[in-house]
Each structure stands twice: as C-alpha cells, then as structure tokens.
C-alpha positions in Angstrom: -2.3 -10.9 16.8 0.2 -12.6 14.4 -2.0 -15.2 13.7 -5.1 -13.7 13.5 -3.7 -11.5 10.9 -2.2 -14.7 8.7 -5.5 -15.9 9.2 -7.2 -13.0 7.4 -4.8 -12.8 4.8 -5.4 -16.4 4.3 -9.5 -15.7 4.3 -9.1 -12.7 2.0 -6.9 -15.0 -0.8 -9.8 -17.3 -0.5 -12.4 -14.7 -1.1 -10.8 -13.4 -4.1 -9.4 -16.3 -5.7 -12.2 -19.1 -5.3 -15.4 -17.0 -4.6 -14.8 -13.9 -6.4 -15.6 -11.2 -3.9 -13.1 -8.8 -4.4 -15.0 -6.1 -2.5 -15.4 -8.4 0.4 -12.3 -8.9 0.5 -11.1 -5.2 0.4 -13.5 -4.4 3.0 -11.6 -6.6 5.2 -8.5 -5.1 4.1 -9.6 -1.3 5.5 -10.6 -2.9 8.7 -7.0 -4.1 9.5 -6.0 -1.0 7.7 -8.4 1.1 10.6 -5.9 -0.6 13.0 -2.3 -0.9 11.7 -2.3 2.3 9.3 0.6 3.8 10.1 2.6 0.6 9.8 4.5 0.1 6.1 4.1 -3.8 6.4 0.4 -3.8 6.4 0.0 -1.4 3.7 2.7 -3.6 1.5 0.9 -6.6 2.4 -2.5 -4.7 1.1 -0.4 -3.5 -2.3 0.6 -6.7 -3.2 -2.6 -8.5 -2.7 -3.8 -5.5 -5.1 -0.8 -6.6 -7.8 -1.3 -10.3 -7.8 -4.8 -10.8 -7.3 -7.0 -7.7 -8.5 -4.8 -6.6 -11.7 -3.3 -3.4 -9.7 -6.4 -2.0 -10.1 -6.0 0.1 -7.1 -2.3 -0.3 -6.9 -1.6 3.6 -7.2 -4.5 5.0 -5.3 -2.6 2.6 -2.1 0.3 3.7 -2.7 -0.9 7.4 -2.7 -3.1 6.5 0.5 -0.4 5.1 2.6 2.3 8.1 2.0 0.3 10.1 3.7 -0.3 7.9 6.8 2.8 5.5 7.5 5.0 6.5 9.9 7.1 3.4 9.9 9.0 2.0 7.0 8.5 5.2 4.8 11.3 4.3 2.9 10.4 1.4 1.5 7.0 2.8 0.8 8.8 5.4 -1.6 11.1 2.8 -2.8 8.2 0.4 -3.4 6.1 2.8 -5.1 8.9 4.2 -7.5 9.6 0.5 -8.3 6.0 0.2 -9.8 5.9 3.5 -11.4 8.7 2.9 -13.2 7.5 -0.4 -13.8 4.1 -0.1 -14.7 3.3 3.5 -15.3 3.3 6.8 -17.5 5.6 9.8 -17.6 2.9 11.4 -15.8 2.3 8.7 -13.2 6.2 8.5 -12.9 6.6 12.4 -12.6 4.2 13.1 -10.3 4.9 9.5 -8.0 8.4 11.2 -8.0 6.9 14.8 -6.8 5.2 13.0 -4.1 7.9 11.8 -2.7 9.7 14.8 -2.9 7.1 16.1 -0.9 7.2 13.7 1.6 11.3 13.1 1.8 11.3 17.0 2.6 8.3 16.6 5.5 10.4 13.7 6.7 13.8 15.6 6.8 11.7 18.4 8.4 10.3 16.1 11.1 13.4 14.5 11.7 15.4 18.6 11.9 12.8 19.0 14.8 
C-alpha cells in the first residue's frame, strides 16, 4: 500500500502544480482520507499539501476535521495545529484552536482513565 500511496501523492502534486485542478486533487485526498482517517500521518500529509500548494486555504477546517477522528498520533495533531495557529492565525483562531484541544486532551485523559 506504501507505494500506491507515494504514487498518489506524487499524482496529486502533479494535478495541482502543473494542471491546476485543485479540486481534483482534493477529491483524491478524501478517498485516501475514507480509508486511513484515523491515522495522524495521513491527515498531516493532507495539511501540508494544503500549506504548500493551495495557500492554507483549508488549513484550519483539516485541522478541525482530523481532531475529531484520529486516533493515532493525536499529539502531534494538537501540537501541529497550535504551531500554525500561532503561526498563522488570530487571537480568535488561536483561542478557540487552544479550547479545542482542551476539549480533546480531556476526552483523551478520559479515555485513557477507562
């Protein structure tokens, strides 16, 4: 699956970068996402294509998407996503990113206490 999944990366650069089908591309990014959801990797793989190649367009709305489904790697997910608050948002964005992951550092504990 490895190397299918370099290959689509590979494909979705392509579609972005010299063919300018950014939708395309993202479409292709929710099918692996339909698969490997749960998994941090995929979802940081998805966030940075957003970053470099789509102007963080959806950068946030990712970010807010994959808290509430990744089940491995959360904490780089939270670390990740207060990195680019701090980085590139508002107090608001920043304040409620930080609520968030309150939120979810307390349903994590609360997992973990069962």
């Amino acid at each position: 699956y490895d190397g299918i999944y370099v290959l689509q990366k590979a494909v979705i650069v392509v579609l972005v970068t010299q063919l300018n089908k950014e939708e395309l591309a993202r479409r292709m990014w929710e099918g692996i996402l339909k698969f490997e959801k749960h998994n941090y990797s995929f979802w940081h793989d998805y966030i940075q294509f957003d970053r470099l190649y789509c102007q963080s367009r959806e950068t946030r709305t990712l970010f807010r998407r994959a808290a509430g489904v990744v089940k491995e790697g959360v904490e780089y997910l939270m670390a990740e996503w207060e990195e680019f608050e701090r980085d590139s948002g508002s107090l608001e964005t920043v304040m409620e990113c930080e609520r968030r992951l309150r939120h979810l550092r307390q349903t994590q504990q609360a997992q973990s206490a069962q």
